[in-house]
C-alpha positions as CSV (number, residue, x, y, z in Angstrom):
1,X,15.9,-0.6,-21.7
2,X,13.1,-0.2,-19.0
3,X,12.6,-4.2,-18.1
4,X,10.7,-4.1,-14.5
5,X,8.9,-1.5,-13.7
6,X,6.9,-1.1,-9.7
7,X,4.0,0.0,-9.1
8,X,2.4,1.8,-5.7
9,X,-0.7,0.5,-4.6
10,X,-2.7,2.8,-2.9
11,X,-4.1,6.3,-5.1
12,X,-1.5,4.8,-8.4
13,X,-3.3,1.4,-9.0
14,X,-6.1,1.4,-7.0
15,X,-8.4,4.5,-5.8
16,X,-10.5,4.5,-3.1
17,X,-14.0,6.9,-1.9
18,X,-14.6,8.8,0.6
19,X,-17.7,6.7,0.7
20,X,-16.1,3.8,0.8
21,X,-13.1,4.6,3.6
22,X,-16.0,5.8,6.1
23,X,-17.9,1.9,5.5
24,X,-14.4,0.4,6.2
25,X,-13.5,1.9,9.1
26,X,-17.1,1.4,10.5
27,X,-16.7,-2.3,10.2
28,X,-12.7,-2.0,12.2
29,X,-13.7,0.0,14.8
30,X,-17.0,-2.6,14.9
31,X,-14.1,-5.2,15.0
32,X,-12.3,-3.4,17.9
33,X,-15.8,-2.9,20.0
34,X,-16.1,-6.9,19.7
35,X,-12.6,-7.1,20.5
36,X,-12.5,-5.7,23.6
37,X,-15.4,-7.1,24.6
38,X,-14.7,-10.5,24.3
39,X,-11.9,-9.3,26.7
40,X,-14.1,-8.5,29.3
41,X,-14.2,-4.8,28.8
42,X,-17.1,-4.0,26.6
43,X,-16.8,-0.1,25.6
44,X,-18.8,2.3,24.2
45,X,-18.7,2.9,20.2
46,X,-17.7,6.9,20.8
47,X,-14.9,5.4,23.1
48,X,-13.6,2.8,20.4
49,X,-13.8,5.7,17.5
50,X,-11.7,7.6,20.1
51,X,-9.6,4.7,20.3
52,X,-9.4,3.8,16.9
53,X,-8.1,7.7,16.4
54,X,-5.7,7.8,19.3
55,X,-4.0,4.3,17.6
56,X,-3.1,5.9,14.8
57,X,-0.9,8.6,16.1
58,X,0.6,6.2,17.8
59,X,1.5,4.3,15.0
60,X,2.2,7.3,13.3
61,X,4.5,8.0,16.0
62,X,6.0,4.8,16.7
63,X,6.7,3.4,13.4
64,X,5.4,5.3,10.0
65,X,7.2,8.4,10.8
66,X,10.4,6.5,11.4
67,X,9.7,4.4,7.9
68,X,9.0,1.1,9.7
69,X,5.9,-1.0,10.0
70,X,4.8,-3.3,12.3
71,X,2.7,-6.8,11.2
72,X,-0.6,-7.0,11.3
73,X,-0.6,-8.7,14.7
74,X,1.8,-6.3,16.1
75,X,-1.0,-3.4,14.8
76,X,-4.0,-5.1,16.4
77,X,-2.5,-5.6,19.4
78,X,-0.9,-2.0,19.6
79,X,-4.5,-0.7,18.6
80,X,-6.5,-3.0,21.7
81,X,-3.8,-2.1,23.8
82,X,-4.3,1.7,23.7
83,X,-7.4,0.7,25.1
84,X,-6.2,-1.0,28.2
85,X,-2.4,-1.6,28.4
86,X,-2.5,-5.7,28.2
87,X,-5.8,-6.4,27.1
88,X,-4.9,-8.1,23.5
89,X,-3.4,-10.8,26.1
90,X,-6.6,-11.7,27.4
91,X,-8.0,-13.2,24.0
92,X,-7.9,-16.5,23.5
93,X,-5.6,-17.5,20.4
94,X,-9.4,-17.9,18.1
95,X,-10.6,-14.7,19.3
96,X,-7.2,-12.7,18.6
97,X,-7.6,-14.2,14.8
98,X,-11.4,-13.2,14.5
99,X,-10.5,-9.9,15.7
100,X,-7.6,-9.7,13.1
101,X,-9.8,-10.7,10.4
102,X,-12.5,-8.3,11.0
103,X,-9.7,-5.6,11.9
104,X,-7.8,-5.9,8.4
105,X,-10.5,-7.4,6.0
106,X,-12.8,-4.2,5.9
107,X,-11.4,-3.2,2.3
108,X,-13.3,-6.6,1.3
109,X,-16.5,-5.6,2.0
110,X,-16.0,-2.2,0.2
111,X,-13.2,-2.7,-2.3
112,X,-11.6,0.4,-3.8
113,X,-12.0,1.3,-7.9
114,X,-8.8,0.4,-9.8
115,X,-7.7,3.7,-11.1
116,X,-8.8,4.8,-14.5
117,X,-6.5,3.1,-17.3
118,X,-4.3,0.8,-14.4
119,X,-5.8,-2.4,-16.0
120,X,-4.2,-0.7,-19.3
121,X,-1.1,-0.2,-18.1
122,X,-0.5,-3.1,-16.6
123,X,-1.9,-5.1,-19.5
124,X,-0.1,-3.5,-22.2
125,X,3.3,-3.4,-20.2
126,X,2.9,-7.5,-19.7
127,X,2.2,-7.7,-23.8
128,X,5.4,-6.1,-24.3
129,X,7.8,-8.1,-22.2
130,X,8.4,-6.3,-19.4
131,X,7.9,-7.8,-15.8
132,X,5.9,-6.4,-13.1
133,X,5.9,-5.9,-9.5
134,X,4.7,-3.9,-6.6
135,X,6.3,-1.7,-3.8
136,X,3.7,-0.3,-1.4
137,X,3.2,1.4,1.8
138,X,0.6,-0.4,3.9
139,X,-1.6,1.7,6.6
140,X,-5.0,-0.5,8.3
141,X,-4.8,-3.1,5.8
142,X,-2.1,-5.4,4.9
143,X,-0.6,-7.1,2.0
144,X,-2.1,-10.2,2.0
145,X,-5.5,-8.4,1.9
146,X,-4.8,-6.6,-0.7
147,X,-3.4,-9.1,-3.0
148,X,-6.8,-10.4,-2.8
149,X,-8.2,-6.5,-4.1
150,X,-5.7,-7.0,-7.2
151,X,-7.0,-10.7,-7.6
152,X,-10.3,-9.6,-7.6
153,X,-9.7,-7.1,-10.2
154,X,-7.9,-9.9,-12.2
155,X,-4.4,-8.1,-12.0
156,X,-2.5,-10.5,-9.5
157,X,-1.3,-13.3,-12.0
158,X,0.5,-9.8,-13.4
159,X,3.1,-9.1,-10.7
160,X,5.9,-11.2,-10.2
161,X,7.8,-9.2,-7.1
162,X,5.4,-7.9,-4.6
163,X,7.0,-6.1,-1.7
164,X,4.3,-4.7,1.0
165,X,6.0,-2.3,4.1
166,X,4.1,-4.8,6.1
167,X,5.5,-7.9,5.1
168,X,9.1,-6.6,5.5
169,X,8.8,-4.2,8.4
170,X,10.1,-1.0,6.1
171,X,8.4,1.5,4.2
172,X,9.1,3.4,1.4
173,X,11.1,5.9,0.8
174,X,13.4,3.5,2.8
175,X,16.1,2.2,0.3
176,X,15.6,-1.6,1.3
177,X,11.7,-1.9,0.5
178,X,13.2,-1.2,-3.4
179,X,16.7,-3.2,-3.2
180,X,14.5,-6.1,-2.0
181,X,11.9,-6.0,-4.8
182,X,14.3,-5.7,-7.1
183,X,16.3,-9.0,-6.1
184,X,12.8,-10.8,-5.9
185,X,12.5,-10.2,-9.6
186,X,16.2,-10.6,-10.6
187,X,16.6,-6.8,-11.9
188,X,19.1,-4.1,-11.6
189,X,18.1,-0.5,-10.6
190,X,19.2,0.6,-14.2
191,X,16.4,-1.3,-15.6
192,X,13.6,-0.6,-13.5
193,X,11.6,2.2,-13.3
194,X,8.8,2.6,-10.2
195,X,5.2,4.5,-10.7
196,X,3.1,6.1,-7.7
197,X,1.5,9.2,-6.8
198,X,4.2,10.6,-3.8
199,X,6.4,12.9,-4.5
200,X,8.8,11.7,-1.3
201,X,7.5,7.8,-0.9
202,X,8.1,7.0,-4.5
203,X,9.8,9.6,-6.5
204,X,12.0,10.2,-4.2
205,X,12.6,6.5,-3.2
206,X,13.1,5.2,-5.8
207,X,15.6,7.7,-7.3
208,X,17.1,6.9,-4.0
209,X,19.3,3.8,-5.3
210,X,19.3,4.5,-8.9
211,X,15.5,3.5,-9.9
212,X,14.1,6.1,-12.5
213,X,10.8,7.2,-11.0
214,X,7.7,8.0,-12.8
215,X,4.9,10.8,-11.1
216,X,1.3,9.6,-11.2
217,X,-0.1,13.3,-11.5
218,X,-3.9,12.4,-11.5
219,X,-5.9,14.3,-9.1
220,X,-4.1,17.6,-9.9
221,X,-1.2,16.4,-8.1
222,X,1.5,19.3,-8.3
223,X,4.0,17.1,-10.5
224,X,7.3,16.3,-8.7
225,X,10.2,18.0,-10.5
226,X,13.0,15.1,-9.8
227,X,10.7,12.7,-11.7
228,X,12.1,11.2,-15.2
229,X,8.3,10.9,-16.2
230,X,5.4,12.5,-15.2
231,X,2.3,10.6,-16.0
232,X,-1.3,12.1,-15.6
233,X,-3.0,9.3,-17.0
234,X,-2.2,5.9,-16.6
235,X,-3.7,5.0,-19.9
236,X,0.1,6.4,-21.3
237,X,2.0,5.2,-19.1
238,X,3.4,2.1,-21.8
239,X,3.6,4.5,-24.7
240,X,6.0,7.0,-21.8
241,X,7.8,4.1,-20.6
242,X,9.4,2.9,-24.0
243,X,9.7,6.7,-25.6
244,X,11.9,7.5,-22.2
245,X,13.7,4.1,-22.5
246,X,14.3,5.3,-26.7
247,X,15.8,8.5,-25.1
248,X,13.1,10.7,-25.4
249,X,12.6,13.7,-23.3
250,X,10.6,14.0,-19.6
251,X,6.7,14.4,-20.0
């Protein structure tokens, strides 16, 4: 029996606009502008979009192609710092935590859709006994930002084990953001089964230490040909769940 299953966070549960992704990264590079200017080095907003750009190859570079993460403070200071090597030092301790507030709370302001049917899916799975819990990749915004998303969408109270690459320094398809959710909630990897929409992050991931791993095809996502469930609509993902777990064969 399937008794935990995982979801991913970004593009599985949630979906966000093009729309709204340009509003939130207005208000962090707005954030970054006050930033460095309350560091005595007030820059021009071309130069902080430049900035804001330049950043995130570095933390491409330095930890998300190497499946690590850094915390949100580690981010912000990497981000001010490719500014001006040193410059996050100059803030006071109250102006470093209005910067990080305004640098990771942009998703607030514009909060992304929940994905058609995830409300569904994670209602019906909770009717039928089995427990929840998240294992997601974090980018600009961290976990305890978007716990706040999920509680706004009244999903929160839903998931038990919530593992963010942010909060444990690890992303997926690393084997450890998995092993650690799964202790969280008590579970063995033969009863747990983990959702999301990337091939390599969480198909391969999770199938990685013994998970079985559903595809989230929406979008015309070419579906993943190592997955024990391909799912195009979250609205079947309960009914797919227990017909696998019965024996049935790959959707």
């Amino acid at each position: 029996m399937i008794r935990f299953v995982t979801f991913d966070f970004w593009d599985t549960l949630v979906t966000d606009s093009p729309e709204n992704l340009r509003a939130q990264r207005a208000l962090r590079v707005a954030a970054i502008r006050r930033a460095l200017a309350e560091a005595g080095s007030p820059t021009g907003e071309a130069d902080v979009e430049e900035i804001h750009d330049r950043s995130g190859v570095l933390l491409e570079e330095r930890y998300w192609s190497r499946h690590r993460d850094p915390s949100p403070e580690e981010q912000l200071r990497l981000v001010l710092d490719t500014a001006t090597p040193g410059i996050a030092a100059r803030l006071t301790p109250s102006a470093f935590a209005a910067a990080l507030d305004g640098y990771t709370s942009p998703v607030l302001a514009h909060p992304p859709a929940l994905s058609p049917g995830a409300d569904r899916a994670v209602l019906e799975l909770a009717a039928r006994g089995v427990r929840l819990g998240i294992v997601s990749n974090t980018g600009r915004t961290p976990g305890m930002v978007l716990r706040k998303v999920l509680e706004r969408h009244g999903l929160l109270r839903y998931f038990e084990a919530i593992s963010y690459s942010d909060e444990l320094g690890v992303r997926k398809p690393e084997a450890e953001i998995f092993r650690v959710t799964l202790a969280r909630a008590g579970r063995s990897v033969e009863e747990a089964l983990h959702i999301g929409d990337n091939p390599d992050a969480d198909v391969a991931g999770a199938r990685g230490i013994g998970m079985r791993a559903a595809h989230y095809t929406a979008g015309f996502r070419v579906p993943s040909a190592h997955a024990d469930l391909i799912v195009p609509d979250l609205r079947l993902l309960a009914e797919e769940v227990f017909r696998v777990a019965s024996g049935g064969t790959r959707g």
